[in-house]
Structure formats: structure tokens, C-alpha cells
N, C-alpha and C positions, 0 to 999 in steps of 0.2 A: 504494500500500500504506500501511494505517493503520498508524503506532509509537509507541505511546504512554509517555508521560514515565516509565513504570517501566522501560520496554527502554534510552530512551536512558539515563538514570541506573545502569542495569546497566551498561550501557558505557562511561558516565563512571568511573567508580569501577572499575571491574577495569582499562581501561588504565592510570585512575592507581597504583592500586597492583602494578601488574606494571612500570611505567616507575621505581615511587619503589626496587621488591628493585633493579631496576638497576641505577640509582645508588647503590645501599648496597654493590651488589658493589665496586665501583669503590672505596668509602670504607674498606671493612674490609680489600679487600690494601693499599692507603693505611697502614693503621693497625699492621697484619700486618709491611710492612716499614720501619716508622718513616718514613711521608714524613709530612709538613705538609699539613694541610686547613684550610682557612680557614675553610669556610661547609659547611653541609647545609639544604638547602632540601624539605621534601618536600611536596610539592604545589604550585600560582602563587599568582599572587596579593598580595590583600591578606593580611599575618601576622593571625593568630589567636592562637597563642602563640609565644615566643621564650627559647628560656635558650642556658646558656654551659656547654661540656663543663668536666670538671677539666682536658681535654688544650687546652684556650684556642679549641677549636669553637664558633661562633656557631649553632644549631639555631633551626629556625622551623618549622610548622606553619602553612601558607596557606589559603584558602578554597576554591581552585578545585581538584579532583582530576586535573589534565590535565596533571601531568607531575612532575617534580624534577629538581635540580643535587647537584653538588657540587665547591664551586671551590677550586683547587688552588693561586691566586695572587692577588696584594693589586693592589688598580688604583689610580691616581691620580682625583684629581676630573674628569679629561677623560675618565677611563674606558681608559687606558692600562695598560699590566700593568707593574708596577715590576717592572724588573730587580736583582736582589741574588743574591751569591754563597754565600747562604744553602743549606748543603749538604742539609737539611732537605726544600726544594721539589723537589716533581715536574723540573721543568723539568732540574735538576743532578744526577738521581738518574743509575744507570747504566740505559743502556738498556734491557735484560734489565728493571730493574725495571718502568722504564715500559710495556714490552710487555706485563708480566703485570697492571698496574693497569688498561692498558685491556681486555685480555682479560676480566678479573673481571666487567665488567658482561655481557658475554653470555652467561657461562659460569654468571652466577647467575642468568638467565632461562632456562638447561634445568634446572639443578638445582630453581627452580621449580617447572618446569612437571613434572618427575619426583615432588616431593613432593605437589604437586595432585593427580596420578594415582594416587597413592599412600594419599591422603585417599580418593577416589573409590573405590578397588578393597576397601578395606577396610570401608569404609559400604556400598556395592552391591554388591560380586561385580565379576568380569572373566571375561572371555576369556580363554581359552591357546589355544594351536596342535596340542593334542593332537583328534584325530578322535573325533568321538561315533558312536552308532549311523546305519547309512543306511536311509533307506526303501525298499518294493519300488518299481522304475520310477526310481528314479534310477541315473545314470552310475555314479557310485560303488557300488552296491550288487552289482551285477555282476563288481567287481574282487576280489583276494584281498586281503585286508590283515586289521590287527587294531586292532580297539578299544580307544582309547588312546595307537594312535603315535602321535607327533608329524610337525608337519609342515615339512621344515624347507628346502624349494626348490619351485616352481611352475613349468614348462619353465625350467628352468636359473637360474632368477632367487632368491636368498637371502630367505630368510622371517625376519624380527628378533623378528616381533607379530602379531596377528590382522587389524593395520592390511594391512596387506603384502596378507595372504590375500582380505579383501575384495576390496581394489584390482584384483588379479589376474581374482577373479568378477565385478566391473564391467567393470571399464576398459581392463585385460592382453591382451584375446584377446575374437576374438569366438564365441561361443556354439558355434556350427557347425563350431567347428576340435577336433581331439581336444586334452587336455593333459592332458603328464606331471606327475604330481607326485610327490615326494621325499620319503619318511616314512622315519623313524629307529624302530625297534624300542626301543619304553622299557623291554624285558630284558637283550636284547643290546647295545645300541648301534648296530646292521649299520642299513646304509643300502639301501633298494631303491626299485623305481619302478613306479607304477603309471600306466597310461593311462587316462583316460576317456573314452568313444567315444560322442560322442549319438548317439541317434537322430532319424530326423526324424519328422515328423506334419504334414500340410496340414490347418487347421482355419482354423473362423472365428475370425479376430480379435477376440478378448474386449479386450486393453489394459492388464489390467491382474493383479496377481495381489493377494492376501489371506490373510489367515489364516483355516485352514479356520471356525474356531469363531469366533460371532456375539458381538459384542461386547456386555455389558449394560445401557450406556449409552442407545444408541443402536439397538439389537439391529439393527446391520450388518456389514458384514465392513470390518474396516481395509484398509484399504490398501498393500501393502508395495513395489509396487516398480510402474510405470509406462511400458509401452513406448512409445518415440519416435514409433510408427505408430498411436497409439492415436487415434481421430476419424479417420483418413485421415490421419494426418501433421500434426494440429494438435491436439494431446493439451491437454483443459481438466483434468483430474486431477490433483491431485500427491499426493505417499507423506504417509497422513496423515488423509487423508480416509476417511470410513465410507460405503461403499453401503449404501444403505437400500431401494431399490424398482429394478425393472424394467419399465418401461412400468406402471407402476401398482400392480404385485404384489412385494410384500416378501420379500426374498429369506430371509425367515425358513419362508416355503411353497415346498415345490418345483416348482411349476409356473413360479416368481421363479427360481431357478435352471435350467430348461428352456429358458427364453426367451431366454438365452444358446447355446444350442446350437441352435435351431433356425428364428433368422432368416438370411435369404437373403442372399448377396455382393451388398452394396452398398447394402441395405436399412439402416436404423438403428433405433437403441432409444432409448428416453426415459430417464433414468439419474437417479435421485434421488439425491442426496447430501448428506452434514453435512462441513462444516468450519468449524472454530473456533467451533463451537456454531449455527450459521448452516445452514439449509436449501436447498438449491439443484436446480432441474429443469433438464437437458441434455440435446439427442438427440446421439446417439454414430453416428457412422458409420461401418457393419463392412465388414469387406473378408474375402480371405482370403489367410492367408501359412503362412509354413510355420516352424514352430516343432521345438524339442531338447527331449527332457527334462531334466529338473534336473542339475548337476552330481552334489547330492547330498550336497556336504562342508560338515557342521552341527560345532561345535564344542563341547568341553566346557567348561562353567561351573565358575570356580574361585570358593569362600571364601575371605576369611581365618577359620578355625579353631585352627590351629594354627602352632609355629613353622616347620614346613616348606611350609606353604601361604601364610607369609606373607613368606619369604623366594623362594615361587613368583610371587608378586605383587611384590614387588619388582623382580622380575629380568624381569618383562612391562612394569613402571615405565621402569625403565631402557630396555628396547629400542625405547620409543615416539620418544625420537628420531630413532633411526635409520632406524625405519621413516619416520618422516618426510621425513627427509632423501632417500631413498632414492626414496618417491614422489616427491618435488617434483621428482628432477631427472628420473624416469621419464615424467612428466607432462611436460616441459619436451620430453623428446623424441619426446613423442605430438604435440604443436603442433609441431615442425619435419615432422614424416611426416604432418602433416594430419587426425591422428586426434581432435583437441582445439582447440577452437574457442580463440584468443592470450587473450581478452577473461575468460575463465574460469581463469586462471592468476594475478590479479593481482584483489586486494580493501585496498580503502581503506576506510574508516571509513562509509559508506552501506553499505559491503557487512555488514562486521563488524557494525552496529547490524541489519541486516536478520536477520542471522542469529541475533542474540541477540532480535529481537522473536519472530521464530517460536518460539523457546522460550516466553518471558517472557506473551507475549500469548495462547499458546495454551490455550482454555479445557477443551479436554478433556484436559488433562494437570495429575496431579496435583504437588502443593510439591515433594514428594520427587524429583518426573523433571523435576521441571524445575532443581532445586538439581544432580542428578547432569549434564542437561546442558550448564548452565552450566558446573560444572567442569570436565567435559572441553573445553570452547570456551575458558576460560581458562587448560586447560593445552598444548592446542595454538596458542593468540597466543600465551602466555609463549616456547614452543621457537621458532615461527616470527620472533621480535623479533629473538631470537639471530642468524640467519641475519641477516635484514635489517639488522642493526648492523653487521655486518661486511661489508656492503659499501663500498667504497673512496668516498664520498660523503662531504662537510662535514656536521659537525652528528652524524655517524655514528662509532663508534668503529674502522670500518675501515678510514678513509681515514687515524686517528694510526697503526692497526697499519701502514697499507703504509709510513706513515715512517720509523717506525723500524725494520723491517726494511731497509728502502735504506737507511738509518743503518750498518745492522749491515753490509751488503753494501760499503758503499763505504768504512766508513772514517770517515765526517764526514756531519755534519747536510747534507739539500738545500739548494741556493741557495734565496734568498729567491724568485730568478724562476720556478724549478720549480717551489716551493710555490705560489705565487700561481696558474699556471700549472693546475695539478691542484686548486687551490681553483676556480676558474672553472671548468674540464667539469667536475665533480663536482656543482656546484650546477648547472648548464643541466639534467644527468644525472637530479639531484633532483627538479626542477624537471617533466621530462618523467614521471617515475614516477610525481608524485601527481597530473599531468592524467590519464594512463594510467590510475591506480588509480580515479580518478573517474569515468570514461568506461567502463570494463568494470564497474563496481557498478553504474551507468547504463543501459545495453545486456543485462545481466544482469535486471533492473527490467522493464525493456520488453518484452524477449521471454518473460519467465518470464509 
């Protein structure tokens, strides 16, 4: 896969400045509870500029955008941390403080990443979890409900965000099984449940689905969403791409959409397609299987307009963490039950640049969707850093959290051997993560 130096430098520059709010979290509870900062560095490097706070802060501005500090204590020329009873420093503060200084950097990587969403939903529109109309032939259209509930469970599982509700129509269940869902009456309040029951249909394996109306670009059908089974099980497709012809005939004539219905199991089609501006010819081999009709549950689009729609956006801001959080650990227990491939759970910096080139490099998408989807990519790094800081690893701020909670628990700082002790597996730990993280961006690469 081509990435060209405008994706990577997207990605230089948003981790750097999600890594430098970071460490400023860290510097402003620093400053919030009178401790001593020595230095703020934001970005590596050689200095570019350099001045002096009035609080006796050395500040620098470096070359390279891949990361920042800020250090809490003065070192000798060996590079040793001078001890002093300096009640001022970190080091002599009371616990309590120090837990909440290191807290601060990950907790100002969600509030980030909540304002980035917040930016986004106010420039483009958002999601809610309220139900829009359903169409004839879907699951939903068939149930009692009204227009407007919100949705606020999917078989038993808590709905935070529209993130939730997705995950649920991907990932949650498969297709063929009925699911309850949970909608709140936005009169009443009263909570009820409706079933959706698909139905089935044996047909020819088409692969893929689209938006009914032709694009005018390209005057083909996008692409929205790609079955596993598509080619016999070796799907060239992905969500994205515009068909443009069927064995020769453009699906802008209907005998291009006939041709889909009327070749034989096992027989194939020649399948024109544009991606990223690029023309491509592929025979497609059909099968037949047995397909549901749609769920059905289409969502309302929120503005911000007013102060009540922008306090409704707000409050879709705030629950994208949770819903985060919420997938990630749901996900974690799709890979123990085998539903989810380990290698798809874990993204390093090949992954995260791939993802930001599909945006960045994409030529049939306009400034504006691709500025909207970078920001949501950099408000979901910002919240996922937080998680990842606070795991128990050197170099990470979880591994000072679990001190000083054993701090707090026993009484007295750990031995020096314990420390050393949990500095070594923490870094082996580390160590193993980012072979892991490179090896699933890798395998990810190859099989995509």
C-alpha cells in the first residue's frame, strides 16, 4: 500500500500534539496544586525556541513533533536526580497529590478527545440514538414503536452513543439471530422492547450492498458495506469503492442491474470498479446463500442550531468515551469466544498511518470529509492514549499510578527491589506490545 508524505505528516503532527495536551495535563495540576516544574518541552529535538516562565519554567519548542516532557526534578551532570527536601517537588508532595498529577495526563487526553468531537459535531452534524423512519421490508418496520424514541439497550447491552449501536449491527450478533432492542418513549420516559425477527431469502450472492442512487462522479453505486463471502470467500472489494459496469454494461442501464440477478451458482461476473480514482476489471464468483432482510434501525441526524441541540451534542461528546471503552472491552471478549481475529485488537503506528492514509490519500473524497474524518480519528487516538497510559508499564503513567496506590495501601513507598522488580516485566510487557502492535498492522496489511 502507497502512503504518501501528506498521511505520514498527518500523523506526525496529530500524535505530536495529542502527546504534547498530555503533558500539559500533567503541568497544569503541577501548577493547580503548587508543585515545582522545572522544564516543559513540547515536541524532541533540536530547540527552535526557548524562554523562561515568571514561575522560573524553562519552555522550549523543538523540531520534531513526536512527542513532549515535563520534568518534575533537577539532575546532576551524571544525569542523577538530586535529592532535596524541597517541599515544593513532586517527589515530597503528599500522595493524593501525586496520584492526581499523574492522573491529569490521561484525563486530558478524553477531555481532548470530547472537545475534538465537539468541534466535529458542531461543523458537521452527529448522530443521536433517537430512531428515524423504517422502510417497507425491513425488520424494524414491522414492529410497533415510534418515531423519535431513543435507543437506549440492544439484547441487554447499554447504548452510551450511536458508536454502541453500530457495533451491535456489525459485530454484536449475527444477522440471523432475532434482537431485542430497548427504546425509551421521548414523552413518557417508559421503557419497552421490541424484537426484530428477519426473515430469510436464498439468492445469488451479489457481495456487496450500495447506495441505491448513482453517484455523479463516477455514475456508480458506492459501496457500503462488503460480505466476507463475497468472490467465494476471497472478497477483492472494500467499503469505498464505486461499481461502475457489469460484465460490460453500466449499471446506470438496467439490463447492468439484471445481470446481477440472473447469472447461474457458480458462474461469475466481470465487475468494473473505481477506487481512489483508479479503474479496475475483476471476475466475481457467485454462489448462493441465504440472506435477512435489513435490521432496519436508521438514525436521526442532529444540528447544532440551537442551545438545546447543542447541549444534545454535547452530551453525544461526552458518551463517546464510554462507548469506547465499552466496545474495547466487548471486543476483547469477542477474541476470547473466537469471534474476532487477536491480531485486529491491537494497532501501532503502521496501523494508525494506514488508517489516516485512507482518508488523507483518498481522491474521491472531498477537504471537508476528509478534515471531518481526521477529526474523529484524532478524537478516538486522543481517548484510546488515555486507556493505554494507564496501563501498569514504565515510561507509562500507570505503572506511577499503581505506586502510589501501594503507597497508599501499605503505609510506605515500595522497596527499591519491588520497584526494580515491576520496572523489568513492565518493560519485557512493553516491549512485547509494540512487537504485537507491529505484527497485527503487518498481518492486517497482508491479508487486507
Amino acid at each position: 500500500m502507497d502512503i504518501s508524505f501528506w498521511s505520514i505528516l498527518v500523523v506526525v503532527l496529530m500524535l505530536g500534539i495529542l502527546v504534547t495536551v498530555h503533558e500539559l495535563g500533567h503541568l497544569w495540576a503541577a501548577l493547580l496544586l503548587r508543585i515545582k516544574a522545572f522544564e516543559v518541552s513540547i515536541f524532541v529535538g533540536p530547540k527552535l525556541i526557548a524562554w523562561k516562565s515568571k514561575s522560573g519554567i524553562d519552555f522550549s519548542l523543538r523540531a520534531i513533533p513526536m512527542g513532549a516532557y515535563v520534568r518534575f526534578s533537577e539532575f546532576d551532570e551524571e544525569g542523577k536526580v538530586i535529592e532535596s527536601e524541597d517541599s515544593a517537588l513532586l517527589i515530597n508532595q503528599p500522595r493524593w497529590k501525586r496520584l492526581l498529577v499523574a492522573l491529569a495526563g490521561p484525563i486530558m487526553n478524553v477531555l481532548l478527545g470530547v472537545i475534538i468531537m465537539m468541534v466535529m459535531f458542531c461543523t458537521f452534524g452527529f448522530a443521536t440514538t433517537n430512531i428515524y423512519k423504517a422502510y417497507e421490508g425491513t425488520q424494524l418496520y414491522e414492529c410497533d414503536y415510534n418515531e423519535g424514541d431513543s435507543i437506549v439497550a440492544i439484547n441487554g447491552e447499554r447504548v452510551f452513543s450511536y458508536l454502541d449501536i453500530q457495533y451491535e449491527l456489525g459485530n454484536g450478533q449475527s444477522q440471523h439471530d432475532n434482537m431485542v432492542v430497548t427504546l425509551k418513549d421521548n414523552e413518557t420516559n417508559e421503557q419497552y422492547d421490541i424484537t426484530l425477527t428477519p426473515e430469510f431469502t436464498t439468492k445469488l450472492l451479489i457481495g456487496f450492498s450500495h447506495y441505491d442512487d448513482t453517484d455523479n462522479k463516477y455514475n456508480g453505486w458506492e459501496i457500503i458495506s462488503v460480505e466476507e463471502n463475497q468472490n467465494d470467500g476471497d472478497p477483492f472489494l472494500e467499503i469505498g469503492d464505486y461499481i461502475v459496469a457489469i460484465d460490460g454494461i453500466p449499471v446506470t442501464d438496467p439490463e447492468g442491474v439484471e445481470r446481477l440477478n440472473s447469472t447461474g451458482e457458480g458462474s461469475s461476473v466481470l465487475i468494473e470498479y473505481v477506487r481512489n480514482g483508479v479503474t479496475y476489471e475483476q471476475e466475481s464468483v457467485r454462489s448462493m446463500m441465504t440472506y435477512s432482510n435489513d435490521r432496519g434501525i436508521s438514525l436521526e441526524a442532529g444540528k447544532v442550531k440551537s442551545f438545546g441541540s447543542f447541549f444534545e451534542a454535547l452530551k453525544t461528546a461526552i458518551s463517546m468515551p464510554l462507548s469506547i471503552f465499552n466496545i474495547s472491552f466487548r471486543s476483547i471478549g469477542d477474541v476470547f469466544e473466537g469471534h474476532e481475529e487477536v491480531y485486529n485488537m491491537v494497532s501501532g503506528p503502521v496501523g494508525i498511518t494506514t488508517a489516516v492514509s485512507d482518508v488523507v490519500d483518498n481522491v474521491d473524497h472531498s477537504v471537508m470529509s476528509k478534515l471531518k474524518n481526521i477529526l474523529f480519528l484524532s478524537s478516538i487516538i486522543s481517548i484510546a492514549l488515555c486507556f493505554s497510559n494507564l496501563l501498569p508499564i514504565p515510561g507509562l503513567d500507570g505503572i506511577q499510578i499503581v505506586m502510589i496506590v501501594v503507597e497508599m495501601i501499605i503505609g510506605r513507598p515500595v522497596s527499591d527491589n519491588v520497584e526494580k522488580l515491576l520496572t523489568a516485566v513492565g518493560f519485557i510487557v512493553l516491549i512485547g506490545l509494540m512487537i504485537f502492535a507491529f505484527a497485527s498492522d503487518i498481518i492486517r496489511i497482508l491479508i487486507g
